[in-house]
N, C-alpha and C positions, 0 to 999 in steps of 0.2 A: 535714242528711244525716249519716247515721250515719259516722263515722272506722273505721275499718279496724285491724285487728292493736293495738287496745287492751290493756293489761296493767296487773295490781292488782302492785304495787313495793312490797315490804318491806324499808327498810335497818335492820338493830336495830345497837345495840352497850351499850357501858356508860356510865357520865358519863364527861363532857369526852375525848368520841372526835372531834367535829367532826359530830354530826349536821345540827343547825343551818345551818353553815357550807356543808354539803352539802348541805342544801337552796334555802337563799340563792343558792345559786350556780349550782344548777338553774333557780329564778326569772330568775336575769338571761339565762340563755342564754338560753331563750323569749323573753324581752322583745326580745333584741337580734336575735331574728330575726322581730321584728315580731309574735311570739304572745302570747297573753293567759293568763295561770298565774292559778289563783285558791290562794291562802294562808288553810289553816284553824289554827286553833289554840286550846286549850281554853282558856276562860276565868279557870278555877283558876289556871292560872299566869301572875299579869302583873308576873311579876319585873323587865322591861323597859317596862309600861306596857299597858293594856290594846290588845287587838287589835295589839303587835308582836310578832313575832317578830325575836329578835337574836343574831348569835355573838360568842362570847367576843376574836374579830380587830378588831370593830369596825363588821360586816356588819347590815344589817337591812332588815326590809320590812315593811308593811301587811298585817294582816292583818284574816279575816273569822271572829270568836270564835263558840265553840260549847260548850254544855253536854250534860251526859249526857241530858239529855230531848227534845233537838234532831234532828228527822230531817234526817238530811244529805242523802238522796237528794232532798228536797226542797228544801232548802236550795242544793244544787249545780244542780239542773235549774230552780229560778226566773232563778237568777245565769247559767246557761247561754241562757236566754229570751232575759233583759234585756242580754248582751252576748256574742258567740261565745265559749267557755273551752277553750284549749289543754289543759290536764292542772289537777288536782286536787292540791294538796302538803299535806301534813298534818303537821306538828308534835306533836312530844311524841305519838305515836299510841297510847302504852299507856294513856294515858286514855282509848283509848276503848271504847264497850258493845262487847257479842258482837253488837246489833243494829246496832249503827251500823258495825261491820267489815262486816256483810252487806249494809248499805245502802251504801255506797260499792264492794264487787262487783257490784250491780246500777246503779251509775252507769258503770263498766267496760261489763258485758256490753250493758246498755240504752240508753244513750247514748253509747257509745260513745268514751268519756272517759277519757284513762290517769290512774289513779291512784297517786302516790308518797306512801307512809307512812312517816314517819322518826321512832322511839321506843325506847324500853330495851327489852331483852327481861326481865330478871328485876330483884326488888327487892331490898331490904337486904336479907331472909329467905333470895334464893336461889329466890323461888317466883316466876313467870310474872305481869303482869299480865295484869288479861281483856282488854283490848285488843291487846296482844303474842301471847298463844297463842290468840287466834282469828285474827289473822294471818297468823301460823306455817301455820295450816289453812287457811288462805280465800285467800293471797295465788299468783302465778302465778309471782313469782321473790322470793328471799329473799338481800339482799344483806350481808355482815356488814362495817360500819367498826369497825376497830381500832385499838386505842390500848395502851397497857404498861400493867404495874403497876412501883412505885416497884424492885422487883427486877429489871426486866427483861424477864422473862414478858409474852404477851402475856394483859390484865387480861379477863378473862371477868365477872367478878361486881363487884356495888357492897357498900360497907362505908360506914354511916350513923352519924356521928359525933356523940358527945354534945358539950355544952359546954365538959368537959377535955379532949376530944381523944379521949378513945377510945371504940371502935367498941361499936355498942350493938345488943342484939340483937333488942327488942321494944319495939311501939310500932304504931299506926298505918299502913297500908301505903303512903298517899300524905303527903309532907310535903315543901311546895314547898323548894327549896334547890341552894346550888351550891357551891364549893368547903369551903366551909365546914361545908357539912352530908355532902357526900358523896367519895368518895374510891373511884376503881377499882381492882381488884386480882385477883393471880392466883386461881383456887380455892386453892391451898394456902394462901395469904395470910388467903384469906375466911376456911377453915374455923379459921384459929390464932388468929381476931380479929386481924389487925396490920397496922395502918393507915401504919409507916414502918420499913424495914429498911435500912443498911446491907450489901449483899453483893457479894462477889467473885464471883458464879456468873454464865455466858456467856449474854444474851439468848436467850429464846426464839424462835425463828424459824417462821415458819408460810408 
């Protein structure tokens, strides 16, 4: 039987805003009310091990890994077959295609299945993954977690850090990494290149 009042969920933000952890934590409310969540997550990134996903607190879960040439709607409606699926959580979601955001609004409309996508909205560049702005288009609510930048401000954009530390401006647009490699910050931060300030200026409030 088809589910009712299903909805396509996009939370974007920047690195180390707690998407992860926010998803994790979606997982377990389902479970503890005796539902079944199914956890996707793109195979490129198994900075934690293949098929986990983990946050930075300590959090983690099982998951069921995917590449760009993967139909999900397929992939979600066997797994829905072989065992009833509560909601759909996706990891890291700016990896994914503009086909695969569309196949996951048709596991929403067609089966009936809420889908929560949780990924960056922009790159080191400043410019949109294709998984991210097909989202922004496709998705039913669009939710923003935020985090600061080292000034205070609330951090909009990532700044991707060479080996001496400072911020680099070309390269590659996917390059798995976490503290080490990435660092959020305000735009004015992004556009100055400056990955660490010193300031007396009063928190941005949003």
């Amino acid at each position: 039987m088809v589910q009712e009042m299903a909805k396509f969920y996009f939370y974007y933000s920047t690195m180390n805003a707690g998407k992860s952890t926010t998803l994790l934590q979606s997982s377990y409310n389902y479970k503890e009310r005796g539902m079944n969540p199914l956890v996707l997550t793109p195979q490129l990134d198994n900075r934690f091990g293949e098929g986990q996903v983990a946050s930075r607190i300590g959090l983690h879960a099982d998951a069921v890994t995917f590449n760009h040439g993967d139909r999900l709607f397929d992939l979600i409606d066997a797994a829905y077959k072989a065992e009833h699926i509560h909601c759909v959580l996706v990891d890291e979601a700016q990896f994914l295609t503009r086909q695969q955001v569309r196949q996951l609004s048709d596991v929403v409309d067609d089966l009936g299945i809420p889908v929560l996508a949780y990924g960056l909205r922009t790159d080191f560049q400043g410019n949109l993954f294709e998984g991210s702005q097909n989202l922004l288009a496709w998705a039913d609510s669009l939710t923003e977690i935020k985090t600061i930048c080292h000034c205070g401000r609330k951090a909009t954009m990532v700044l991707r850090l060479g080996e001496d530390g400072k911020p680099l401006r070309d390269g590659v647009q996917v390059k798995i990494g976490g503290n080490e490699t990435y660092m959020s910050v305000c735009r004015r931060h992004f556009k100055e290149g400056i990955a660490t300030r010193q300031t007396n200026e009063l928190p941005f409030k949003d």
